[in-house]
C-alpha positions as CSV (number, residue, x, y, z in Angstrom):
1,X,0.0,0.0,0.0
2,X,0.9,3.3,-0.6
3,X,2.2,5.9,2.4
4,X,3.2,9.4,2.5
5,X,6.0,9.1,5.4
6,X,9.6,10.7,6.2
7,X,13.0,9.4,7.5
8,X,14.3,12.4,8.3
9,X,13.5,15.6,10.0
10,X,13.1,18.8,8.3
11,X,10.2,20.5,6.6
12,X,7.3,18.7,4.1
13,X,9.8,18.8,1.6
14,X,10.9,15.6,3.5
15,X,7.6,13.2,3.0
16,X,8.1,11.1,0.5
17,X,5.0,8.5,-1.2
18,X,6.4,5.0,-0.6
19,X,4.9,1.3,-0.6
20,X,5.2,-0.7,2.4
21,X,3.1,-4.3,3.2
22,X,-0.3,-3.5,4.3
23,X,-1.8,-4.4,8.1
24,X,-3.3,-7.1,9.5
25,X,-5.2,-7.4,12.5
26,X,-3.8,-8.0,15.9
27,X,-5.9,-9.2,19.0
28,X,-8.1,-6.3,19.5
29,X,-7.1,-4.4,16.7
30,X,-8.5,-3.3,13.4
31,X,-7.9,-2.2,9.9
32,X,-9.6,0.6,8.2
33,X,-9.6,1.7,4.9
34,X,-8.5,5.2,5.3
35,X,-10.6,7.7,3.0
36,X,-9.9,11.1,4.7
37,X,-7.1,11.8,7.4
38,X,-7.3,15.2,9.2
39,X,-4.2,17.1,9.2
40,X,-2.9,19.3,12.0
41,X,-0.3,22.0,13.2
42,X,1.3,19.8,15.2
43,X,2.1,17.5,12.0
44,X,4.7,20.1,11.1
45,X,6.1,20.4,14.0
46,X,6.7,16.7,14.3
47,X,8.0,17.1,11.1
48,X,10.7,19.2,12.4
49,X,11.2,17.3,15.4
50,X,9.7,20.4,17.5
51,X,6.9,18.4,18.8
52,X,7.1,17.4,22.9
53,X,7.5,14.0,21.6
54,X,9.8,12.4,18.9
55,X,8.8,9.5,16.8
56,X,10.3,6.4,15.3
57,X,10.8,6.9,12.2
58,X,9.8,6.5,9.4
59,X,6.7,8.3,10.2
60,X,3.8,9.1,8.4
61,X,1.9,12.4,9.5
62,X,-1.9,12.1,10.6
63,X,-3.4,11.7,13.9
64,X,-7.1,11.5,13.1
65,X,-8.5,9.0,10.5
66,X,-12.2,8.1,9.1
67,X,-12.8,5.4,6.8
68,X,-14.0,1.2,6.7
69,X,-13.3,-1.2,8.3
70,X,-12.0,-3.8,6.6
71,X,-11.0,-6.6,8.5
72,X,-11.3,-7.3,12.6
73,X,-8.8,-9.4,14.8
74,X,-9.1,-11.9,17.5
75,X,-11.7,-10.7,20.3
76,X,-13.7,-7.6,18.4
77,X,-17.0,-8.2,18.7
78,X,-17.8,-4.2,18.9
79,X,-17.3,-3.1,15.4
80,X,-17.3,-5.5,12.4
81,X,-16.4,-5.3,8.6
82,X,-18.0,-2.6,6.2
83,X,-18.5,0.0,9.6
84,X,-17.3,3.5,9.0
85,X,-15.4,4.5,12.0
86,X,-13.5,8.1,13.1
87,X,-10.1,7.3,15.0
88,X,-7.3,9.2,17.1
89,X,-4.4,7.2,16.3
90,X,-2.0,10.0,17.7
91,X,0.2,9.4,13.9
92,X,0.9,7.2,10.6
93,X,-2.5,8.1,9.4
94,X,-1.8,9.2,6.0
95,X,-1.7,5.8,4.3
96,X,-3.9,3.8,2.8
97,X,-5.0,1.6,5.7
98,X,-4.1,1.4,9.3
99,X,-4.4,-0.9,11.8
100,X,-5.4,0.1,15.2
101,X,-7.1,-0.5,19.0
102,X,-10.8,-1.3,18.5
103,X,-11.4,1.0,21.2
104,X,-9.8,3.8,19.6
105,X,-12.9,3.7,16.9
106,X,-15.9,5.3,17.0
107,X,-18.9,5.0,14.5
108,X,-19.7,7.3,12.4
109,X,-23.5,8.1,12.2
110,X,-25.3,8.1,9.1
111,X,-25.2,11.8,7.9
112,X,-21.7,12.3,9.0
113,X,-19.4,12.2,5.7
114,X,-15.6,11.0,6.5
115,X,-14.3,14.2,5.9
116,X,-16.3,15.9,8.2
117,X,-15.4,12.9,10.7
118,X,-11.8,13.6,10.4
119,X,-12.2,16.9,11.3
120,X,-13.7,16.2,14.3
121,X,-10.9,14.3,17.0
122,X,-8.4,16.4,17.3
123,X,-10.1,20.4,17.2
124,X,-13.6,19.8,18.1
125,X,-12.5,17.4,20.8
126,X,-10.0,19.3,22.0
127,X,-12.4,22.2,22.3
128,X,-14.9,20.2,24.2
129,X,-12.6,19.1,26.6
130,X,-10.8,22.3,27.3
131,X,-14.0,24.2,27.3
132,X,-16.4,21.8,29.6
133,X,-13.9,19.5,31.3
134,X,-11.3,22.0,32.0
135,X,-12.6,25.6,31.9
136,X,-16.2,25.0,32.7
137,X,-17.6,28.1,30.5
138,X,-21.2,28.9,31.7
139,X,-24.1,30.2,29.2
140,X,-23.3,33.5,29.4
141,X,-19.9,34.1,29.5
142,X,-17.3,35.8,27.6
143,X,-14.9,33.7,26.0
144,X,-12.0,35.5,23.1
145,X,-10.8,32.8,20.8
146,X,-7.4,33.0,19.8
147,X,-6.4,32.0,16.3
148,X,-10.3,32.0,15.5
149,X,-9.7,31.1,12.1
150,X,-7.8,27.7,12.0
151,X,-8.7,24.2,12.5
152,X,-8.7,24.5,16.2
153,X,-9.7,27.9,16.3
154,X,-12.9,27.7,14.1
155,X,-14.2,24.2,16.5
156,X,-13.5,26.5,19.9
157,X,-15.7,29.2,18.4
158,X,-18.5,26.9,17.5
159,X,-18.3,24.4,20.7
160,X,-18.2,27.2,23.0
161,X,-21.5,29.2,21.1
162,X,-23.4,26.1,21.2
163,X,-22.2,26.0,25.5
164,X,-23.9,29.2,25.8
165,X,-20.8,31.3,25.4
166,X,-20.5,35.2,24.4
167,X,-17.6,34.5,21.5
168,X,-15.0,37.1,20.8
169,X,-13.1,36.0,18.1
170,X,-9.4,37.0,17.4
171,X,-7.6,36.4,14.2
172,X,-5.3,38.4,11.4
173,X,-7.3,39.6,9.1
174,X,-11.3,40.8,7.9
175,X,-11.8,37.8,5.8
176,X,-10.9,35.2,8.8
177,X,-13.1,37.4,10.7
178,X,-16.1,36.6,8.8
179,X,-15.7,33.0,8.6
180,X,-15.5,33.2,12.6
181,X,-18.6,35.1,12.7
182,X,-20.6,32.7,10.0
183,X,-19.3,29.7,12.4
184,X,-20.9,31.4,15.8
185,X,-18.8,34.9,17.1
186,X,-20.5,37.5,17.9
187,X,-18.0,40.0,17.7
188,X,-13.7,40.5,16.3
189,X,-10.7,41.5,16.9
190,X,-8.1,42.0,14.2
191,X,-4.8,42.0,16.4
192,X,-2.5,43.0,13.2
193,X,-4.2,47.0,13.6
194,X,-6.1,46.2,16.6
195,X,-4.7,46.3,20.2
196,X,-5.6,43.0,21.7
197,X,-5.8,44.5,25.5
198,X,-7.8,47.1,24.9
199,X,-10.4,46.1,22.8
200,X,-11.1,43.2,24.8
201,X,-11.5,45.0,27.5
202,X,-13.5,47.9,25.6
203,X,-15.7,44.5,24.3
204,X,-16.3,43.6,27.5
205,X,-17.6,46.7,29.4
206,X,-14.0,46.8,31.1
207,X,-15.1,43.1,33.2
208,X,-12.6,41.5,30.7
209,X,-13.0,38.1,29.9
210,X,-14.1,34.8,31.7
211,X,-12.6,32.5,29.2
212,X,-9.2,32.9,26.9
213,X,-8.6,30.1,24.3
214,X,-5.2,30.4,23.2
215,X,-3.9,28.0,20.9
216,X,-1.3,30.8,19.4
217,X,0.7,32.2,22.1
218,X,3.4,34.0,21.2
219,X,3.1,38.1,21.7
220,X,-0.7,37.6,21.9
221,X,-0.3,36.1,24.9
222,X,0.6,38.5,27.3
223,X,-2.0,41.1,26.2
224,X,-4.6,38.8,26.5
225,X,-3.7,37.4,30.0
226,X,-4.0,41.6,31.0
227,X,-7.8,41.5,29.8
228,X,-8.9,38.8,31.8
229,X,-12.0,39.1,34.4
230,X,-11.4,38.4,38.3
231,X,-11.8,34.8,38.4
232,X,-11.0,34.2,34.5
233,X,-10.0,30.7,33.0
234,X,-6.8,31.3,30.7
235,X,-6.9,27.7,28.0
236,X,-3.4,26.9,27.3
237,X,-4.2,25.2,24.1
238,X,-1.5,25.4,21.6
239,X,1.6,27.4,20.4
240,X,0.7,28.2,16.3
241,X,3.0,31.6,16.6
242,X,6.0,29.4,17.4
243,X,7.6,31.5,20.6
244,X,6.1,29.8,23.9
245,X,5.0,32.5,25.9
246,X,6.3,33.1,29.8
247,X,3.7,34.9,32.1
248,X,4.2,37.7,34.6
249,X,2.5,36.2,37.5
250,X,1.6,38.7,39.8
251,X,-0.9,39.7,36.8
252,X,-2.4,35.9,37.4
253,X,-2.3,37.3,41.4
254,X,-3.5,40.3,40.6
255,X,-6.7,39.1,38.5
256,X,-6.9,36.3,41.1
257,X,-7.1,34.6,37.4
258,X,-6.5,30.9,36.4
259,X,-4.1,29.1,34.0
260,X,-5.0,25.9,32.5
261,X,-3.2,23.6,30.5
262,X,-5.6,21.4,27.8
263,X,-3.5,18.6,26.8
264,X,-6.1,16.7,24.7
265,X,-3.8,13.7,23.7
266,X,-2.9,13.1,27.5
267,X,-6.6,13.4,28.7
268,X,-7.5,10.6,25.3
269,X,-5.1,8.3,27.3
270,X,-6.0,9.0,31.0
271,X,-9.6,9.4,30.8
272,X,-10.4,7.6,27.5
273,X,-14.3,6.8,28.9
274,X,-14.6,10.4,28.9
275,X,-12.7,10.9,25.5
276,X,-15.0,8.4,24.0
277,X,-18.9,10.5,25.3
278,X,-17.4,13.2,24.0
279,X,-16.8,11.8,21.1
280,X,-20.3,10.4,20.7
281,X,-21.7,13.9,21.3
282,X,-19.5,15.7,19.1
283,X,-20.5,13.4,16.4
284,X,-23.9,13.8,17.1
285,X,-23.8,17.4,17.0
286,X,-22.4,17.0,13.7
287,X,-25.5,15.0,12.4
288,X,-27.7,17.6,14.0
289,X,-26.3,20.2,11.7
290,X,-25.0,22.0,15.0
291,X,-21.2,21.8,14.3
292,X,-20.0,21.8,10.9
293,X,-16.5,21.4,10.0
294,X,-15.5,23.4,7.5
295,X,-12.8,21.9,5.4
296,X,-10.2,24.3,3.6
297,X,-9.5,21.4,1.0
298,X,-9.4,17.7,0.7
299,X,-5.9,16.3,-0.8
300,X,-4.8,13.3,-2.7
301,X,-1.9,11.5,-1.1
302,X,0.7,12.7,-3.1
303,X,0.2,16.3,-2.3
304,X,0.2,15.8,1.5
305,X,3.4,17.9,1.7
306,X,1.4,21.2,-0.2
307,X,-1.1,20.3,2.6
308,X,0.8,20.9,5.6
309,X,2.9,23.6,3.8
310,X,-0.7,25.4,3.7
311,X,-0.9,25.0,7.2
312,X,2.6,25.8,8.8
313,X,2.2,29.0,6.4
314,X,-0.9,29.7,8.6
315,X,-3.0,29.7,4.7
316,X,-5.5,27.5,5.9
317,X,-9.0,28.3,7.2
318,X,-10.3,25.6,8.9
319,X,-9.0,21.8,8.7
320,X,-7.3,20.4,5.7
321,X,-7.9,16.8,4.8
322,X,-6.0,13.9,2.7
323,X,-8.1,11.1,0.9
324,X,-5.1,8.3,0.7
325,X,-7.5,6.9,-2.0
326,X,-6.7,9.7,-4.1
């Protein structure tokens, strides 16, 4: 079967489309017939060894997968041949087919196409969890999303209007702005002629906010710890700009303010029970019509490289996906 992997570090330029034998099924395990993998920032910086954790290589980019099954192993009896399934696999998802823990599967309701399936893991579940498990946002809060445009960005904005939340998104430019606002915000920030402290304080009647989502860090950071509310929940989600951000914390004293790491991956493998409901009830959402991924562009495998140099460039809106059947 065909793969899109590296062998060494460096940029996308590195992937390379390669045959290798295809899976079989261990005890427990599946193999499904990938038709979309969802792509993420954190590809490239595994890519460039940058990521908090290194892989064996070779190494295929890929986290989240939706496809068939096409064959079970010894003790599945959950799932069974011809199911479409959504699955973190945490990497080596672009491919043709993967093999995997049953219990990483989830079915995909009729309704739900792949695509929009393999949106849904990684941003959508990492929004749920950081916004209900971690940062509790109540119906009427405010919550600025950082980044509001991007795959993660974009699922925070939508997960936390359908929570009840007052959205203020944040993002580079007018025309990311709108696609925030036709996904749920009710109101923007452009932080390239915008100052990011003040107009969320100005947004806020001078309260500041009860929620920050920040999966960009870098100089954003700071300005948008200084506009939190007494009491507020700062997300760490994610680093897009690159530069990891170090806090003055008397400001966290001062605001009497919280700051909370979301590490989405780590909660999928200590509370995977949990992982898996909210899983269920993202999907469902997505049925319902009251989520909706929206999808930048779907790739064939041999242009997975162009695909994450869209995203490290910060060109995508949204999540990008590869079909390995393409």
């Amino acid at each position: 079967m065909r793969v899109a992997q590296f062998s060494e570090f460096g940029g996308p330029e590195m992937l390379r489309i390669e045959e290798i034998p295809e899976p079989t099924p261990g005890a427990g395990e599946i193999v499904i017939r990938v038709a979309a993998v969802g792509l993420n920032f954190f590809d490239t910086l595994v890519l460039r060894n940058r990521y908090q954790v290194t892989p064996t290589l070779p190494h295929s980019p890929g986290a989240e997968v939706a496809g068939t099954i096409e064959a079970v192993g010894p003790d599945v009896s959950s799932l069974k041949p011809g199911q479409r399934v959504v699955a973190f696999i945490g990497g080596n998802g672009a491919r043709e087919k993967v093999a995997t823990k049953a219990r990483n599967a989830v079915p995909i309701p009729d309704g739900v196409s792949d695509e929009a399936a393999a949106g849904i893991p990684v941003t959508y579940g990492t929004a749920l969890n950081a916004l209900k498990d971690r940062g509790q946002l109540k119906p009427g809060e405010t919550i600025a999303v950082l980044g509001a445009a991007g795959g993660a960005g974009l699922a925070a904005v939508e997960v936390a209007k359908l929570m009840g939340g007052h959205v203020i998104a944040v993002a580079s430019s007018g025309d990311k702005l709108a696609l925030a606002s036709a996904h749920g915000a009710a109101e923007g920030i452009n932080y390239q002629d915008q100052d990011l402290k003040s107009r969320l304080k100005e947004l806020t009647g001078r309260k500041g906010v009860d929620v920050l989502y920040d999966c960009v860090g870098g100089p954003y950071a700071e300005p948008a710890l200084r506009a939190m509310a007494w009491e507020g929940r700062y997300l760490v989600v994610g680093f897009a700009a690159g530069e990891i951000p170090r806090f003055p914390l008397n400001v966290v004293m001062l605001k009497g303010c919280a700051v909370i790491g979301v590490s989405w991956s780590a909660f999928v493998n200590r509370n995977p029970d949990q992982h898996r409901a909210n899983m269920v009830e993202l999907l469902e959402w997505c049925r319902q019509g009251l989520i909706v991924p929206h999808i930048h562009g779907t790739f064939p495998l041999a242009e997975t490289a162009k695909a994450l140099c869209l995203i490290e460039g910060r060109k995508a809106t949204g999540k990008v996906i590869v079909n390995p059947q393409l």
